[in-house]
C-alpha positions as CSV (number, residue, x, y, z in Angstrom):
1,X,93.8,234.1,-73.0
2,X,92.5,231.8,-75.9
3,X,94.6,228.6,-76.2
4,X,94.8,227.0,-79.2
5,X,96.3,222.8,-80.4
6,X,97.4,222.6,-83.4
7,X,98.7,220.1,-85.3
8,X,102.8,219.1,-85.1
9,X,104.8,220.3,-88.0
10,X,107.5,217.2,-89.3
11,X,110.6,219.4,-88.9
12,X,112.2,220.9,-85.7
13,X,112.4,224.4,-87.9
14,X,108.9,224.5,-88.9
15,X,108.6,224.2,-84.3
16,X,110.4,227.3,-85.1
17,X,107.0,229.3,-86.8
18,X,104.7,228.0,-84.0
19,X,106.8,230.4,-81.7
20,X,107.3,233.4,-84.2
21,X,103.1,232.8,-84.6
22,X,102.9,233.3,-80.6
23,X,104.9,236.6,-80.6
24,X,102.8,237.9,-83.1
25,X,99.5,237.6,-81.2
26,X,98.2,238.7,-78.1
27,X,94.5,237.5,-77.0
28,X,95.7,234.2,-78.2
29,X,98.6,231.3,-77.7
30,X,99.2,227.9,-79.3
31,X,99.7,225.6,-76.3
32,X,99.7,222.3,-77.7
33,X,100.2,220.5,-80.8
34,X,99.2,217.3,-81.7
35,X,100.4,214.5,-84.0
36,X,100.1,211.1,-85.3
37,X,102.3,208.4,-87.2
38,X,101.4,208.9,-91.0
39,X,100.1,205.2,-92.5
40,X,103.1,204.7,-94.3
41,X,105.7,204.8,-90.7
42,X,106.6,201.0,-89.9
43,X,105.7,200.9,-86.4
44,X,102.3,203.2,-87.0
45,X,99.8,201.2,-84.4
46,X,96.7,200.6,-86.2
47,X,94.8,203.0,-83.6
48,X,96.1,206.2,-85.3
49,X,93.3,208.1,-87.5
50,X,96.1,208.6,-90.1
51,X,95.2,211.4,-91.9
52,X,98.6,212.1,-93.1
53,X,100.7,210.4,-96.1
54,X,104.5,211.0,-96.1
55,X,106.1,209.7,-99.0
56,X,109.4,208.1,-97.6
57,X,109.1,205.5,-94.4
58,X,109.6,206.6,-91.4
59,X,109.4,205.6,-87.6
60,X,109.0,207.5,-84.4
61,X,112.5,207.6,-84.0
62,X,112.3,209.9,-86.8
63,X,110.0,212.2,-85.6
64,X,111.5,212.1,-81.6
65,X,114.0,215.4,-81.8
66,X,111.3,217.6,-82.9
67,X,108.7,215.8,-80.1
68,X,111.3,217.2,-77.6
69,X,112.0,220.4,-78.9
70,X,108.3,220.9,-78.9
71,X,108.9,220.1,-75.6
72,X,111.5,221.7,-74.6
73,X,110.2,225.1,-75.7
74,X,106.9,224.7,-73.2
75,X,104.2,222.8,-75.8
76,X,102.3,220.2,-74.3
77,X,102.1,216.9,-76.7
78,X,99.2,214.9,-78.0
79,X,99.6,211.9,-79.8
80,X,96.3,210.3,-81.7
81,X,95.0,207.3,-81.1
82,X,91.8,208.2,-82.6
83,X,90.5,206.0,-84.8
84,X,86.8,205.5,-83.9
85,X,87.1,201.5,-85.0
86,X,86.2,199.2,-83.3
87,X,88.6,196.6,-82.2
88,X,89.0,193.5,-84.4
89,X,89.8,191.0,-81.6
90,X,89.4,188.2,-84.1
91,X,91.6,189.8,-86.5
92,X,95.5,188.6,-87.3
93,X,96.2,192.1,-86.8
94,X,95.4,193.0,-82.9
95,X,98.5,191.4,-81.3
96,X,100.7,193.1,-83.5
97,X,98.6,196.5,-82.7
98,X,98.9,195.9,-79.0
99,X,102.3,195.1,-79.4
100,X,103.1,198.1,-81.3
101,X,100.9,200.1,-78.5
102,X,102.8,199.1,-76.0
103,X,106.1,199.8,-77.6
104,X,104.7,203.5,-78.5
105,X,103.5,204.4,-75.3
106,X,106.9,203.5,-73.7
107,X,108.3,205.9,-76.7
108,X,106.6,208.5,-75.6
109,X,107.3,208.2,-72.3
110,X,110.9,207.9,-72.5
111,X,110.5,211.9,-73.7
112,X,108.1,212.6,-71.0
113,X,105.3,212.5,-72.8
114,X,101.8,211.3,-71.6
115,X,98.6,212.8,-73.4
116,X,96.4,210.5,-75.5
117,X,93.4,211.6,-77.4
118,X,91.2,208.7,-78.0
119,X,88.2,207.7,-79.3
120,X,87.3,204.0,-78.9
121,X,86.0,203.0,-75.4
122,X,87.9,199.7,-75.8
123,X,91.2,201.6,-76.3
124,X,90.2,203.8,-72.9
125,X,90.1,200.9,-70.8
126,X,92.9,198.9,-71.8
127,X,95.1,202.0,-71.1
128,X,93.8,203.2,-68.5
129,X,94.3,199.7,-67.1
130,X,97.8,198.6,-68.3
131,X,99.0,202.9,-68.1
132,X,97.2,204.4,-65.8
133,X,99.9,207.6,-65.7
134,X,98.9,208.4,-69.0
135,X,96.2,211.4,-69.6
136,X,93.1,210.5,-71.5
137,X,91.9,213.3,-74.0
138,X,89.0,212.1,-75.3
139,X,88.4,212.8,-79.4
140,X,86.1,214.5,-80.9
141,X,85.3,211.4,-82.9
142,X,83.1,210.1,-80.7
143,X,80.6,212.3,-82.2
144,X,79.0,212.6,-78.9
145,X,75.9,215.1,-79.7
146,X,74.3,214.8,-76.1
147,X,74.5,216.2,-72.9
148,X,73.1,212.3,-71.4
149,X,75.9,210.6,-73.2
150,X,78.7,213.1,-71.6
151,X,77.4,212.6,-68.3
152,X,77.4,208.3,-68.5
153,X,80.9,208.6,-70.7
154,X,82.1,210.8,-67.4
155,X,81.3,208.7,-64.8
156,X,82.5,205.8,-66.7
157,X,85.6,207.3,-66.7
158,X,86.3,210.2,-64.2
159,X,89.9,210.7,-65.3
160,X,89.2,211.9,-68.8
161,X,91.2,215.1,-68.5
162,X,89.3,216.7,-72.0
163,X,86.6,216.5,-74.0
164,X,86.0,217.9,-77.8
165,X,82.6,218.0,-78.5
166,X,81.5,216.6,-81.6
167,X,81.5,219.6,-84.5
168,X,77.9,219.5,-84.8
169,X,77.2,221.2,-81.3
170,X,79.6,223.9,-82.0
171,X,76.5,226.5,-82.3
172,X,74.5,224.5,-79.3
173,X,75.0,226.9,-76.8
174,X,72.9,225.6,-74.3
175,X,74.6,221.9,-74.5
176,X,78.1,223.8,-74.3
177,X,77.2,226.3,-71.4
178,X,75.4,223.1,-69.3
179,X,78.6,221.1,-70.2
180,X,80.7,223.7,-68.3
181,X,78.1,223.9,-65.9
182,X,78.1,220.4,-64.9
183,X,82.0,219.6,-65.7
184,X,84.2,223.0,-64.4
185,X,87.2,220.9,-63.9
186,X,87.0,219.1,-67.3
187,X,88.8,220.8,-70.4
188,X,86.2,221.7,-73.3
189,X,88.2,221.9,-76.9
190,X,86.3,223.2,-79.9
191,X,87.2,222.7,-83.7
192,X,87.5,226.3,-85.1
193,X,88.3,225.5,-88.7
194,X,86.6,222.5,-89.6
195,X,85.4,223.0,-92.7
196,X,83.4,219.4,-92.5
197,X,79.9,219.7,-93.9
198,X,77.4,220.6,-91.3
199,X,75.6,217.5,-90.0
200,X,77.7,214.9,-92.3
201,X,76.2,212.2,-93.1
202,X,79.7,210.4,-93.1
203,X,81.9,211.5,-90.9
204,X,82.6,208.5,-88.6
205,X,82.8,206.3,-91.4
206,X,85.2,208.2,-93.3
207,X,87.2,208.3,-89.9
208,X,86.9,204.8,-89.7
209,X,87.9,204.1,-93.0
210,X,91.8,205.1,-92.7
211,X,93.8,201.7,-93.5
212,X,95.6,200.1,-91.1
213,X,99.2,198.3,-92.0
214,X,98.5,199.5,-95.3
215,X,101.3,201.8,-98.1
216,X,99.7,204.7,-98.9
217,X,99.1,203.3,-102.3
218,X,96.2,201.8,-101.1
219,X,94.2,205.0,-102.0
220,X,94.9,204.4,-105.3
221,X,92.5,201.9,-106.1
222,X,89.0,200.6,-105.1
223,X,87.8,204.7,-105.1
224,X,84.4,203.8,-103.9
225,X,85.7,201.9,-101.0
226,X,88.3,204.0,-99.6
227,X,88.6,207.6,-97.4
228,X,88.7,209.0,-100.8
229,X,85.6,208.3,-101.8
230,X,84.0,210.3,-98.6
231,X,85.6,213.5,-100.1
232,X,83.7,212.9,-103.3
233,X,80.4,212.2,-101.7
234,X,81.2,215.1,-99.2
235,X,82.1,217.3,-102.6
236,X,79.0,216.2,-104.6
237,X,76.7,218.0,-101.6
238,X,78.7,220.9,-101.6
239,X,78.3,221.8,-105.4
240,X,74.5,221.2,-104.7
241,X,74.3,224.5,-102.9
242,X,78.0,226.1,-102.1
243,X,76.8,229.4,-100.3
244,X,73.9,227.2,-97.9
245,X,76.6,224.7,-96.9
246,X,79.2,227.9,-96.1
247,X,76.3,229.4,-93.9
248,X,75.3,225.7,-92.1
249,X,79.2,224.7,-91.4
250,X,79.8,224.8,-87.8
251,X,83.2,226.2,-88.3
252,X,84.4,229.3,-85.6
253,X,85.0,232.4,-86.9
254,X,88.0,234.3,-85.2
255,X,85.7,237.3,-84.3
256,X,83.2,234.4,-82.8
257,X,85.8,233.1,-80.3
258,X,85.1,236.0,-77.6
259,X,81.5,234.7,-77.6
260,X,82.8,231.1,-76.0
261,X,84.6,232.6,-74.2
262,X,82.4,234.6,-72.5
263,X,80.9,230.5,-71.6
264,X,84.2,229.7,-70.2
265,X,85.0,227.9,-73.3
266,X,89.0,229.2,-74.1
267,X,90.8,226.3,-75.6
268,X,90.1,225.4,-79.7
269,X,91.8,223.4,-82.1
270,X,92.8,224.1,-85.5
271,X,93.0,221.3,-88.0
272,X,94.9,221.0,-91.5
273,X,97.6,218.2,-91.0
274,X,95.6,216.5,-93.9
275,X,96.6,219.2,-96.8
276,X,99.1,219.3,-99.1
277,X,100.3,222.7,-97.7
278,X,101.2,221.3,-94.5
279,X,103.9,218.9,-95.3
280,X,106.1,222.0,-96.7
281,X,104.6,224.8,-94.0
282,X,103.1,227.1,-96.1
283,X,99.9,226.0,-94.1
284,X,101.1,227.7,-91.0
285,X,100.5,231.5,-92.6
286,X,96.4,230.4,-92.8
287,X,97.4,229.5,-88.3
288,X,98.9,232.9,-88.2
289,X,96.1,234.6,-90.1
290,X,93.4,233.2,-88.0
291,X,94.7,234.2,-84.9
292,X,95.3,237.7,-85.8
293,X,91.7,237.8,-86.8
294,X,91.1,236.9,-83.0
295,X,93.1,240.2,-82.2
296,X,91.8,242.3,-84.8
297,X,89.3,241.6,-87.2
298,X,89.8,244.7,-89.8
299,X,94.0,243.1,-90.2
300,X,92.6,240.1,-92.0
301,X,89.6,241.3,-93.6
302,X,91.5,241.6,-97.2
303,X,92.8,237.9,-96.8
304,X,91.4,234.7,-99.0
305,X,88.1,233.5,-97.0
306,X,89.9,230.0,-97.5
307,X,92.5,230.2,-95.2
308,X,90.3,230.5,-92.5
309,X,88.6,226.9,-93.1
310,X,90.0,223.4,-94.2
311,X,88.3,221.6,-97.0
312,X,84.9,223.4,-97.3
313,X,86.3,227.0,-99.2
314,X,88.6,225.6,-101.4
315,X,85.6,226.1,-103.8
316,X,85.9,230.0,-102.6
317,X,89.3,230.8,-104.0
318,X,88.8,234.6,-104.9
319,X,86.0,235.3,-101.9
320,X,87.9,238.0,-99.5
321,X,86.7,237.5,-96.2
322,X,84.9,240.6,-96.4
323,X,83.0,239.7,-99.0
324,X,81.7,236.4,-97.2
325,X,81.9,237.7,-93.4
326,X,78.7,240.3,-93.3
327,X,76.7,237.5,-94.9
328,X,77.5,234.5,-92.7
329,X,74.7,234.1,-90.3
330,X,75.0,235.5,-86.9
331,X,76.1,233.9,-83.9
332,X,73.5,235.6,-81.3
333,X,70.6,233.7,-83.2
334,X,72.1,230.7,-82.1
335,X,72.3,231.7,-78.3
336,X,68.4,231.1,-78.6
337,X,67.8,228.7,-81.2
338,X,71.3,226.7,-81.5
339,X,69.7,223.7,-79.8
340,X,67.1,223.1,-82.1
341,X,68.8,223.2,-85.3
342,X,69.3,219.3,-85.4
343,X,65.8,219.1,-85.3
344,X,64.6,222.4,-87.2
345,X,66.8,223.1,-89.9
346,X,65.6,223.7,-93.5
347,X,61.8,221.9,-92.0
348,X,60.9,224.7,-89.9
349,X,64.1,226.9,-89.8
350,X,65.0,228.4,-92.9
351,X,67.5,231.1,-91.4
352,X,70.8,230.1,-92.9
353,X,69.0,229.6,-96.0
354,X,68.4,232.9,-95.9
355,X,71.8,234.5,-95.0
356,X,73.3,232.0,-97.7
357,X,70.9,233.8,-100.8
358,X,71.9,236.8,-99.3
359,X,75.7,236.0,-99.8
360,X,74.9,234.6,-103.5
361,X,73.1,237.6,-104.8
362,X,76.8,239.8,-103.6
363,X,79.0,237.1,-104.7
364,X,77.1,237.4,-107.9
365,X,77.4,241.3,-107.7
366,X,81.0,241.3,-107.5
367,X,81.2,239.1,-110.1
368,X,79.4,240.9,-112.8
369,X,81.0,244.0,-111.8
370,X,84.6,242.8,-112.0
371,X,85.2,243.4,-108.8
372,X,85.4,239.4,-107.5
């Protein structure tokens, strides 16, 4: 069984599609669902990596009834404090963000809740001193590329209960396999449908650059300055070469998550709290296509190749999945050679280059033939 963490819906009815998604699948089951404060709630921390923007304030109070009715129906919790930025000791702002720490944590246990993903090391060891009962998932933000930096991060801290490799090892089978190897007892969580360029140039700081204390508005102004402005220079790489960047992503296929498994890899996460289809829930039928894929390939292969990544394939709108899938590169070749592509690719490697002309000249095909 595959176990999947997705993100938390806003409403306790939306809790309600998570479990009609379960019943519908069988290799598969969302486990876990993870949330954090938008940037405009008025006790958001300061820690959060706030990714989402609700229009009206709110406060956790707001949010508590659906926590426990997650809860209640047998979904573990993860709340994200997992903003890679450093902390601003000096700053006017870090009492007020411990103070509004402290007064979270004791939220969340007061509906027996107790798992953190984090990604400072600052943040790790003032809670695992001052709340030593809560669980430490530690976030793929760390951007931790390296089987030497796993193994000091580890014995640093022994009670990290998970780790989620950074997005650019997803296709490193020997650093995944030697991860398990070395850490059986440790949780390894993969990001399936990142749609994040491969190798991105800006990931952390776009991470880091989520406003703390700050309206929403904020991303109004000062474009060049703000998350915003990652998207754009994100989007201006993408239009260089669409089908190359669809063939280098590291994103998981659902018909590739049998071959992690077979590494003892079984628990993924799927991302999307960012869009403007999640708010509403019309998100959650791209959740429920995905893991039917997982079951059976040939029941999704008519769908919009879109709904199986965030951000990347919203330039693919009218690409079926089966027009991209027998054109992606294959997963075996990275059993060998997944290793080297942070050194190889496009100097001495030139296979996804290859797969992605491939998929050009068919897209091109359908085109011409009215067919796309």
């Amino acid at each position: 069984m595959y176990e999947f963490s997705v993100p938390m819906p806003f409403e306790k009815k939306l809790v309600d599609e998570i479990i009609s998604i379960n019943s519908q699948i069988q290799k598969s089951k969302i486990t876990s669902l993870y949330f954090a404060l938008p940037s405009t709630a008025s006790d958001v921390t300061g820690f959060e990596s706030c990714r989402t923007i609700i229009e009206k304030s709110t406060d956790f109070n707001y949010y508590k009834e659906t926590i426990s009715y997650l809860r209640e129906k047998n979904f573990d919790f993860i709340y994200l404090l997992n903003s890679p930025k450093p902390l601003f000791i000096e700053s006017e702002y870090f009492k007020k963000q411990l103070e509004r720490l402290d007064k979270l944590i004791n939220n969340l246990k007061s509906i027996q809740c107790y798992n953190l993903r984090v990604s400072n090391i600052q943040l790790i060891q003032y809670l695992l001193k001052n709340y030593p009962e809560m669980n430490i998932y530690a976030s793929t933000s760390f951007e931790y590329t390296q089987l030497k930096q796993y193994q000091n991060f580890i014995t640093t801290f022994p009670k990290v209960k998970q780790i989620v490799p950074s997005h650019d090892v997803n296709r490193n089978f020997t650093l995944l396999k030697n991860l398990k190897k070395l850490y059986p007892n440790i949780s390894i969580e993969l990001l399936a449908n990142e749609g994040c360029l491969g190798g991105c140039a800006f990931r952390i700081g776009h991470s880091m650059s989520f406003p703390m204390f700050f309206s929403h508005k904020i991303y109004e102004h000062e474009e060049d300055l703000l998350p915003k402005a990652y998207v754009n220079l994100c989007g201006k790489l993408l239009h260089q070469n669409f089908f190359l960047k669809i063939c280098t992503s590291n994103a998981i296929y659902p018909w590739q998550i049998e071959e992690y498994g077979k590494i003892g890899i079984k628990n993924f996460k799927l991302t999307g709290r960012a869009l403007p289809s999640f708010e509403n829930g019309k998100y959650f039928k791209n959740i429920l296509t995905y893991l039917k894929g997982i079951d059976d390939y040939k029941s999704i292969e008519n769908e919009k190749f879109k709904s199986l990544l965030e951000y990347i394939s919203y330039e693919a709108f009218g690409y079926k999945i089966k027009d991209i899938k027998p054109y992606l590169p294959d997963l075996k070749y990275f059993y060998k050679h997944g290793h080297m592509c942070a050194s190889v690719c496009q100097a001495e490697c030139f296979y996804c280059n290859q797969c992605a002309e491939k998929m050009k000249l068919h897209i091109s095909r359908l085109t011409s033939s009215n067919n796309f």
